[in-house]
PDB file as gemmi writes it, atoms N, CA and C in Angstrom:
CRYST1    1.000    1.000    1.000  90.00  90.00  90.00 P 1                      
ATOM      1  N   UNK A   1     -11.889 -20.884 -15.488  1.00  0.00           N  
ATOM      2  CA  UNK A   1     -12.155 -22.177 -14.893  1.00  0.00           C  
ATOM      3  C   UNK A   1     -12.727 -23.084 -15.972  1.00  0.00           C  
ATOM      4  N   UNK A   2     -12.487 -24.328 -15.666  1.00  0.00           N  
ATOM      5  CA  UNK A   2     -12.686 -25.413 -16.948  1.00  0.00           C  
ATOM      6  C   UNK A   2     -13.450 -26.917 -16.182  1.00  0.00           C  
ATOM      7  N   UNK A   3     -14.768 -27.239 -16.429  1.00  0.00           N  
ATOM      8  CA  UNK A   3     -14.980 -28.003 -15.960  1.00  0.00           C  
ATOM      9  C   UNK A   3     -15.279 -29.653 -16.869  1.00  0.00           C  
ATOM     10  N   UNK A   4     -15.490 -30.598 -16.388  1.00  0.00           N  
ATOM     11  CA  UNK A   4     -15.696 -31.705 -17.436  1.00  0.00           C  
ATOM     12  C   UNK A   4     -15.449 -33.220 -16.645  1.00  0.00           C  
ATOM     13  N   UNK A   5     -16.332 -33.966 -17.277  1.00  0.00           N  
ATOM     14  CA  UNK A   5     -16.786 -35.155 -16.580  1.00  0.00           C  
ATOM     15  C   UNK A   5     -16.588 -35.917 -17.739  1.00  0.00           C  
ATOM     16  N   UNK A   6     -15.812 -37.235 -16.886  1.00  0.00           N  
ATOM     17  CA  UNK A   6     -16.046 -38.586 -18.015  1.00  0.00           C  
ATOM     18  C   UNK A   6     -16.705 -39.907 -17.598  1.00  0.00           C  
ATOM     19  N   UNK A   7     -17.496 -40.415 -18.307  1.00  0.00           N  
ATOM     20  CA  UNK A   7     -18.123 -41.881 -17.750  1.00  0.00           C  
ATOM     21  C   UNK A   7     -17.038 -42.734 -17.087  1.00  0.00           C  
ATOM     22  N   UNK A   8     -17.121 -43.344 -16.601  1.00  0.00           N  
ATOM     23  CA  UNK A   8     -16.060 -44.393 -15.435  1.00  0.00           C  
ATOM     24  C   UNK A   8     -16.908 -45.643 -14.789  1.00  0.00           C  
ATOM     25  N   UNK A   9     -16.297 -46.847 -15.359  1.00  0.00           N  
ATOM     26  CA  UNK A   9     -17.401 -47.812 -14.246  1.00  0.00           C  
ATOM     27  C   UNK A   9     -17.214 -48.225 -13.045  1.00  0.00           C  
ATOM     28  N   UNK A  10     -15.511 -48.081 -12.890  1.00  0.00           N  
ATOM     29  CA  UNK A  10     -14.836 -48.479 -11.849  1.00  0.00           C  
ATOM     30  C   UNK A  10     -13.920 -47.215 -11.184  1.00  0.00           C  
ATOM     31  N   UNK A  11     -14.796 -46.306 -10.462  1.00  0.00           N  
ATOM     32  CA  UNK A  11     -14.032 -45.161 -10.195  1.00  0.00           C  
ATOM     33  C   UNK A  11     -13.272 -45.047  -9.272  1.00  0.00           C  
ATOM     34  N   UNK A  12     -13.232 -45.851  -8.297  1.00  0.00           N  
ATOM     35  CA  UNK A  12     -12.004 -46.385  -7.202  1.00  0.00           C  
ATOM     36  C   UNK A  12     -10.999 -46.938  -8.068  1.00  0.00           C  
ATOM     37  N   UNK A  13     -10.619 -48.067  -8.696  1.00  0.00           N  
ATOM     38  CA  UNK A  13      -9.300 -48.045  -9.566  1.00  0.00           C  
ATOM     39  C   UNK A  13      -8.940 -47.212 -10.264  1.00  0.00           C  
ATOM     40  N   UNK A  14      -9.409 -46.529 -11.003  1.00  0.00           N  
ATOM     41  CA  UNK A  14      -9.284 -45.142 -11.625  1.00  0.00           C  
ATOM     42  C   UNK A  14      -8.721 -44.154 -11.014  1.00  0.00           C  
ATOM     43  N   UNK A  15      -9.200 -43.760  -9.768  1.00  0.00           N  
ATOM     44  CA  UNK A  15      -8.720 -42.632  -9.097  1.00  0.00           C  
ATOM     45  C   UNK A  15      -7.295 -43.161  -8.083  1.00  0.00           C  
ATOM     46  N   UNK A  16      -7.170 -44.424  -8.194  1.00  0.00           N  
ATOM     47  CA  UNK A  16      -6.118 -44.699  -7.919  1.00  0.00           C  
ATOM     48  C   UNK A  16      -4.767 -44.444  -8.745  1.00  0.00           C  
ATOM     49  N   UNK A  17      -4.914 -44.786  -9.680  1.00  0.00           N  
ATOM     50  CA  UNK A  17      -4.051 -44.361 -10.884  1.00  0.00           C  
ATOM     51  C   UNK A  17      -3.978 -42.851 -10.956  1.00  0.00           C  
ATOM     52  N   UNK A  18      -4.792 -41.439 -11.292  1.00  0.00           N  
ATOM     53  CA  UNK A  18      -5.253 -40.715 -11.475  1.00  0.00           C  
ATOM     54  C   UNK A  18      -3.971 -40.454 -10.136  1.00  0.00           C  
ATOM     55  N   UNK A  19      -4.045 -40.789  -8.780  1.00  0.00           N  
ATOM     56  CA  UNK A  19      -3.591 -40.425  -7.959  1.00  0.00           C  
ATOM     57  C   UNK A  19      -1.594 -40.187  -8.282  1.00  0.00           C  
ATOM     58  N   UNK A  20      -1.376 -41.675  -8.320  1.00  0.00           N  
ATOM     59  CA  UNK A  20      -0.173 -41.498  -8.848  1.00  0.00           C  
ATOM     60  C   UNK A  20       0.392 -40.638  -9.841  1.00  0.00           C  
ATOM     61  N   UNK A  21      -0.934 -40.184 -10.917  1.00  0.00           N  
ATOM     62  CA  UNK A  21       0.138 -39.477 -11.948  1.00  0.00           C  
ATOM     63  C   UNK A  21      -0.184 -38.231 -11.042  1.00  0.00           C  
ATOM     64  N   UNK A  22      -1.170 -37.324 -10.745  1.00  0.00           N  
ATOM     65  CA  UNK A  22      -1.219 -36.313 -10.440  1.00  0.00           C  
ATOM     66  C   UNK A  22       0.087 -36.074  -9.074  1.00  0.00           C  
ATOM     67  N   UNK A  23       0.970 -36.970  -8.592  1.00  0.00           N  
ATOM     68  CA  UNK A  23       1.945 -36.418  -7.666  1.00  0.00           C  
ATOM     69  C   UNK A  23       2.827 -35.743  -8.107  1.00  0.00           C  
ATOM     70  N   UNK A  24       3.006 -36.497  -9.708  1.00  0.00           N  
ATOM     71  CA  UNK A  24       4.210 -36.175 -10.138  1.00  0.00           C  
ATOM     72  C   UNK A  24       4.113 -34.057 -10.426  1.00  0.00           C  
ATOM     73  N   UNK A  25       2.938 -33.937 -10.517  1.00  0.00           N  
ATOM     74  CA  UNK A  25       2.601 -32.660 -11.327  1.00  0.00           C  
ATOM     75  C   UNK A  25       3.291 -31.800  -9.971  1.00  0.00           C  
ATOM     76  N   UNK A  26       2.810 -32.087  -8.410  1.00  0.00           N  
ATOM     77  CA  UNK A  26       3.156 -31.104  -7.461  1.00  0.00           C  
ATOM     78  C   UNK A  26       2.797 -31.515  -6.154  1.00  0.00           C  
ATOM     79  N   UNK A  27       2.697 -31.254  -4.881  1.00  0.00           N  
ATOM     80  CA  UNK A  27       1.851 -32.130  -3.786  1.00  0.00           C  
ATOM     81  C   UNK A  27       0.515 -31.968  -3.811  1.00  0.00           C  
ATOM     82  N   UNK A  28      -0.229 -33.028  -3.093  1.00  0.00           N  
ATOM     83  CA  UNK A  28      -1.909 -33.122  -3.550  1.00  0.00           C  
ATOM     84  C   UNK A  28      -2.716 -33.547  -2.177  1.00  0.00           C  
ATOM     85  N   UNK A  29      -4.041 -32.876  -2.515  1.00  0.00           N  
ATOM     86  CA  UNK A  29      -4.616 -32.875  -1.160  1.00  0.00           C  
ATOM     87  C   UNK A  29      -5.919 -33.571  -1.272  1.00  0.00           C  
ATOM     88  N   UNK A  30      -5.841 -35.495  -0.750  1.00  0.00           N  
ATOM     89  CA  UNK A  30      -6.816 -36.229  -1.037  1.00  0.00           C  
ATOM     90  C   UNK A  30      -8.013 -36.155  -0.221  1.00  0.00           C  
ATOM     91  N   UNK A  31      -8.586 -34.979   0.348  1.00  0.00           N  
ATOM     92  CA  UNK A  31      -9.399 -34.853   1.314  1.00  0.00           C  
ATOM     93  C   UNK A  31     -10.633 -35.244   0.212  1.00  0.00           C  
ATOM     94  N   UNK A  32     -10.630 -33.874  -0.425  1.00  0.00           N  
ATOM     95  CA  UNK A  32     -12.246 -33.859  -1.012  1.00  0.00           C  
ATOM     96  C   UNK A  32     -12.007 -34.706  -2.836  1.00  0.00           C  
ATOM     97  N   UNK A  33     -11.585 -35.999  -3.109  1.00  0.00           N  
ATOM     98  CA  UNK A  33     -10.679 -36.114  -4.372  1.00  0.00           C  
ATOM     99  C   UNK A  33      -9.469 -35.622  -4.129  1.00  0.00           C  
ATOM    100  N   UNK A  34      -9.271 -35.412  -5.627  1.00  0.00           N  
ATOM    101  CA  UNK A  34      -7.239 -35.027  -5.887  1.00  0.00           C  
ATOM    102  C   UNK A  34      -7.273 -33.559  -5.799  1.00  0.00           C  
ATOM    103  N   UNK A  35      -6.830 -33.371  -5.249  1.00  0.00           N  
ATOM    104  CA  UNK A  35      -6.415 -31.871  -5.554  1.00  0.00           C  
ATOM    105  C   UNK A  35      -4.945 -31.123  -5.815  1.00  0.00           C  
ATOM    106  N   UNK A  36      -4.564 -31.076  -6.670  1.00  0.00           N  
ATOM    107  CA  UNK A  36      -3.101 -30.265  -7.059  1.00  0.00           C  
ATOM    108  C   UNK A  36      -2.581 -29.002  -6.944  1.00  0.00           C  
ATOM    109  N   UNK A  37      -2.105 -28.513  -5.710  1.00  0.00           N  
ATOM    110  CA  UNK A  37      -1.994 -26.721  -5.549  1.00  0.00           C  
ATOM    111  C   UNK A  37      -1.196 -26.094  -6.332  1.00  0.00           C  
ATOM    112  N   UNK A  38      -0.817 -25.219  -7.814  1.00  0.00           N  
ATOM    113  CA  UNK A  38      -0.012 -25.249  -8.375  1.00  0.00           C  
ATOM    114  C   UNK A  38       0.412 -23.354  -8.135  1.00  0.00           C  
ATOM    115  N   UNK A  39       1.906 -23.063  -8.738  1.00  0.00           N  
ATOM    116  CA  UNK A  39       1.985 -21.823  -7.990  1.00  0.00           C  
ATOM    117  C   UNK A  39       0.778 -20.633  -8.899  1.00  0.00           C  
ATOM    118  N   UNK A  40       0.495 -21.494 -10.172  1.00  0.00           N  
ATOM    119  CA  UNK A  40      -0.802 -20.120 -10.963  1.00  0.00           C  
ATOM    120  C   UNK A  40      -2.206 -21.344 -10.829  1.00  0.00           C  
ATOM    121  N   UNK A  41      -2.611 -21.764 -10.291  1.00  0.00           N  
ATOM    122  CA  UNK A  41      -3.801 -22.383 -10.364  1.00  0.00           C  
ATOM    123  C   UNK A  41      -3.645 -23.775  -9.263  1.00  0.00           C  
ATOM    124  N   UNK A  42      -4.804 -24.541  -9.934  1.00  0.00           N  
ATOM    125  CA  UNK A  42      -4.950 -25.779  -9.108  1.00  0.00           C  
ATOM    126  C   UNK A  42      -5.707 -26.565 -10.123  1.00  0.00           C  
ATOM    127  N   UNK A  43      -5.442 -28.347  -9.792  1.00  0.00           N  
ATOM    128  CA  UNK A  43      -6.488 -28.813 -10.793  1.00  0.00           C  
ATOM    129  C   UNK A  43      -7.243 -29.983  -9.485  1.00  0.00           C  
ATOM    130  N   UNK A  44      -8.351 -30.092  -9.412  1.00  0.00           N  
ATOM    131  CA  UNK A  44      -9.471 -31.280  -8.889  1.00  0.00           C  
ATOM    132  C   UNK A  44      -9.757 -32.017  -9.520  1.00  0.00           C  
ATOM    133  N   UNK A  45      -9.649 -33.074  -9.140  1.00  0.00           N  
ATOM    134  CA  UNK A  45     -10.087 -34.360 -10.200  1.00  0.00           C  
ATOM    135  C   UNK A  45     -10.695 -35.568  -8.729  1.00  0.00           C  
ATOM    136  N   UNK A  46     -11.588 -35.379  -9.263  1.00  0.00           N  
ATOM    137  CA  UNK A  46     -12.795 -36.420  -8.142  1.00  0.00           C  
ATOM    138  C   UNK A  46     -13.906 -36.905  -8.673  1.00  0.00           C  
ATOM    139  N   UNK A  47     -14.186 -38.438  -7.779  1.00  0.00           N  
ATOM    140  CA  UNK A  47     -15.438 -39.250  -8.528  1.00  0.00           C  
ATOM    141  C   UNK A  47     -16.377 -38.475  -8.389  1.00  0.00           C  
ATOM    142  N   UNK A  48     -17.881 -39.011  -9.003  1.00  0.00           N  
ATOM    143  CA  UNK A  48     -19.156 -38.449  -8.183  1.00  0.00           C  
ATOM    144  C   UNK A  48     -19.538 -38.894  -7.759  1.00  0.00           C  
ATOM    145  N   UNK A  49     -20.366 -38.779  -6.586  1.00  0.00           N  
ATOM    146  CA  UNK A  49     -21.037 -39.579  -5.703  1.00  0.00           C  
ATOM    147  C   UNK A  49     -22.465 -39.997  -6.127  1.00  0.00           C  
ATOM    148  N   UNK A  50     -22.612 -39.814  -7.066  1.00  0.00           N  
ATOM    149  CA  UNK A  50     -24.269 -39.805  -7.537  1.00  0.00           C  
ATOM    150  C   UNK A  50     -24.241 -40.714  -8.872  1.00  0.00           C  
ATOM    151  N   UNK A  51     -23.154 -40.579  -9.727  1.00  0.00           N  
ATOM    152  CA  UNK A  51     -23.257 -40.714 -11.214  1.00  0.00           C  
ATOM    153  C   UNK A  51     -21.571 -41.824 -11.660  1.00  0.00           C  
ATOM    154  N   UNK A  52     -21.701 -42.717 -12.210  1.00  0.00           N  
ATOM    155  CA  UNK A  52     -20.594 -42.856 -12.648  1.00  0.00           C  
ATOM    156  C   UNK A  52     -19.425 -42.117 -13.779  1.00  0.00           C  
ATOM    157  N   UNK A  53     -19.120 -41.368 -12.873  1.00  0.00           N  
ATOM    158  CA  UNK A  53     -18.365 -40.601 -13.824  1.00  0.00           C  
ATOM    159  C   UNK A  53     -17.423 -39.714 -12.920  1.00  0.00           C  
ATOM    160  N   UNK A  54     -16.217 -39.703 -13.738  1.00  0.00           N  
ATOM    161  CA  UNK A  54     -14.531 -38.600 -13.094  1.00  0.00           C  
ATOM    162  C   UNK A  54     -15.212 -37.505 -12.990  1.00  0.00           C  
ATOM    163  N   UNK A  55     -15.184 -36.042 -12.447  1.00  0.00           N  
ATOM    164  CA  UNK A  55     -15.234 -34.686 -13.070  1.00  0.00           C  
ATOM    165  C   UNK A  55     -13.730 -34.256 -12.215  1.00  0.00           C  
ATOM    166  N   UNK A  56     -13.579 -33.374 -13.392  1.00  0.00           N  
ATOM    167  CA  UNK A  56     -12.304 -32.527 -13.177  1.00  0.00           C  
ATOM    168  C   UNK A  56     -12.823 -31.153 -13.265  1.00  0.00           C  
ATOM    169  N   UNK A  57     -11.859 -30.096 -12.476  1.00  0.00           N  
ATOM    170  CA  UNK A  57     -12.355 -28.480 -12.028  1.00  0.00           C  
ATOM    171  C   UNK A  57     -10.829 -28.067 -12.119  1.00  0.00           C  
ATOM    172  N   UNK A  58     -10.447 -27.163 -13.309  1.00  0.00           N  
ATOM    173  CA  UNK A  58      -9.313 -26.382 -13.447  1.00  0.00           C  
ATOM    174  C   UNK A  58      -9.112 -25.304 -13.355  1.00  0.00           C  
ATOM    175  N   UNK A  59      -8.567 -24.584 -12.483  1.00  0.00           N  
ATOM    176  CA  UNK A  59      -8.298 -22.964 -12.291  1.00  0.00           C  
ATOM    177  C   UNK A  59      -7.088 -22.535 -12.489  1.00  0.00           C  
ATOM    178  N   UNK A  60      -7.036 -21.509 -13.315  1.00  0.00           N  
ATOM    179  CA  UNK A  60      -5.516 -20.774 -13.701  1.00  0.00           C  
ATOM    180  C   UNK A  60      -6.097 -19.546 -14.368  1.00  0.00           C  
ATOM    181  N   UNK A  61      -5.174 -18.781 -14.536  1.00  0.00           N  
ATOM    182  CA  UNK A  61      -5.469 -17.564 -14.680  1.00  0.00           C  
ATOM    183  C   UNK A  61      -4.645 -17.630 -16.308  1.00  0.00           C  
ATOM    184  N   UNK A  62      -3.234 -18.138 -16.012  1.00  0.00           N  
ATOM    185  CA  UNK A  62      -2.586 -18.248 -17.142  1.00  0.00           C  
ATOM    186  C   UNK A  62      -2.436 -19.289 -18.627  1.00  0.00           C  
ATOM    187  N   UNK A  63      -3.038 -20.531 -17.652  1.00  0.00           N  
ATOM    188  CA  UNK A  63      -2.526 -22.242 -17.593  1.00  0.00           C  
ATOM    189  C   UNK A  63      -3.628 -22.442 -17.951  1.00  0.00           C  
ATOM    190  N   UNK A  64      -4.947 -22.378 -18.122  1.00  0.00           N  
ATOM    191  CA  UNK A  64      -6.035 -22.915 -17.935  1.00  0.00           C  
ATOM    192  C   UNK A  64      -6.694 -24.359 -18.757  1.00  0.00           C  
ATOM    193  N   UNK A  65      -6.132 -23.793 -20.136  1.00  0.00           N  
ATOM    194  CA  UNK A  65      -6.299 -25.013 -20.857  1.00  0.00           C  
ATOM    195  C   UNK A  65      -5.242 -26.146 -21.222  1.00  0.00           C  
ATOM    196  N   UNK A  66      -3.798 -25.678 -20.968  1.00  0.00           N  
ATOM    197  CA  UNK A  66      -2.776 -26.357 -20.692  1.00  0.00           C  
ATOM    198  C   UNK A  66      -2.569 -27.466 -19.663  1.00  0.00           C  
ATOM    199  N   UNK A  67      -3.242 -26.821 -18.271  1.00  0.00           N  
ATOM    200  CA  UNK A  67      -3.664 -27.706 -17.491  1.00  0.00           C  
ATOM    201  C   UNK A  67      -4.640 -28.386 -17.540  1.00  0.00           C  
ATOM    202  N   UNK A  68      -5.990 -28.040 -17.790  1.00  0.00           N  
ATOM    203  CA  UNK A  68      -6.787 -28.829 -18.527  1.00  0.00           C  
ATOM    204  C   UNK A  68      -6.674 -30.384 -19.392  1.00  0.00           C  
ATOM    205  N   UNK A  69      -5.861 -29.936 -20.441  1.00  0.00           N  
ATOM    206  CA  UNK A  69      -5.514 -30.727 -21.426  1.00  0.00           C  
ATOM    207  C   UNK A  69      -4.768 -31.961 -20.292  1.00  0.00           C  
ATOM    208  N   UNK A  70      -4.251 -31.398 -19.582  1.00  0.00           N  
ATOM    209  CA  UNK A  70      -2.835 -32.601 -18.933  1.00  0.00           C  
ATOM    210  C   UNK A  70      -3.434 -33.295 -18.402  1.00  0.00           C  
ATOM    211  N   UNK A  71      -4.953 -32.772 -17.012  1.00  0.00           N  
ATOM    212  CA  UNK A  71      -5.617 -33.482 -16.541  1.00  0.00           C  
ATOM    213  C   UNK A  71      -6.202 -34.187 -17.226  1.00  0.00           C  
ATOM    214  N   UNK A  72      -6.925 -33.961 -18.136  1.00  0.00           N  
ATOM    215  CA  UNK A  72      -8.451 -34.948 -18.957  1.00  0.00           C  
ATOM    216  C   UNK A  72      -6.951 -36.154 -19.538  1.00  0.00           C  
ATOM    217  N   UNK A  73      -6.374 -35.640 -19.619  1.00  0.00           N  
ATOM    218  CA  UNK A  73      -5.254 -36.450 -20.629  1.00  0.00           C  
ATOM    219  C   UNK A  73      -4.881 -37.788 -19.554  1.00  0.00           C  
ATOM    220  N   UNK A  74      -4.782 -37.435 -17.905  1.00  0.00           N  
ATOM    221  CA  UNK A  74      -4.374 -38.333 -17.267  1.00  0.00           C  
ATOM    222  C   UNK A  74      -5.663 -39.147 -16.972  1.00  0.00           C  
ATOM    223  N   UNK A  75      -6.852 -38.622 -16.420  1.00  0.00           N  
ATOM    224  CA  UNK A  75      -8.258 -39.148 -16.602  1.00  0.00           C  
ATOM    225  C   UNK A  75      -8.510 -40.075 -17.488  1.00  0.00           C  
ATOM    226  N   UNK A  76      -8.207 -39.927 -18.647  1.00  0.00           N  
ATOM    227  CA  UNK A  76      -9.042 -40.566 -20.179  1.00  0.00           C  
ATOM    228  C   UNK A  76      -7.868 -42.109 -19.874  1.00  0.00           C  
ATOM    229  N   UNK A  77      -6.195 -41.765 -19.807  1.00  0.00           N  
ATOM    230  CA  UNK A  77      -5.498 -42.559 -19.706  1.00  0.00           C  
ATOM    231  C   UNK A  77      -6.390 -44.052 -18.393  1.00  0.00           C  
ATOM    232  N   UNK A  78      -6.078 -43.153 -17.323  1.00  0.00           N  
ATOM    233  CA  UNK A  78      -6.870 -44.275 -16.361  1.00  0.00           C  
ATOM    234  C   UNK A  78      -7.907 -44.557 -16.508  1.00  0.00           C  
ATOM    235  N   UNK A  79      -8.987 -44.204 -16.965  1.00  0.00           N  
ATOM    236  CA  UNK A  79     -10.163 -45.161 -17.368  1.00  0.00           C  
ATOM    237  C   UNK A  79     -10.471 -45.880 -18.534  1.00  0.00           C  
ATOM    238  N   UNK A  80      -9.154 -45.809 -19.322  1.00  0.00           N  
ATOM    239  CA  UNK A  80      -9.045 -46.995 -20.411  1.00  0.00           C  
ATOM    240  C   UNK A  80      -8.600 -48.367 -20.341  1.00  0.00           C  
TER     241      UNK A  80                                                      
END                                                                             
């Protein structure tokens, strides 16, 4: 598992964007944030409620930093 947070000032436009790219990856479940069910893992990517800032939560067994990399990669994109 891979965790990691980025500063954000505007985390509603952000996670809007964030939203669109993460469809393309697989279907996504906006209950609690993004969530991506993938067939070896999953990736979360949600504001905080406390702090301005993204955090992302990656699980794979195989994928871990591959997926990783893709998320922070779509993150960093939308809050620039």
């Amino acid at each position: 598992m891979k965790r990691d947070a980025f500063p954000c000032d505007d985390k509603k436009k952000a996670m809007i964007k964030i939203v669109e790219k993460l469809r393309k990856l697989g279907e996504i479940n906006i209950l609690d944030g993004v969530r991506v069910d993938l067939e070896d893992g999953w990736i979360l990517v949600m504001p905080s409620g406390t702090e301005p800032k993204i955090r992302i939560t990656v699980e794979s067994k195989n994928r871990c930093n591959e997926l990783y990399n893709k998320a922070s990669e779509i993150v960093r994109r939308a809050i620039s």
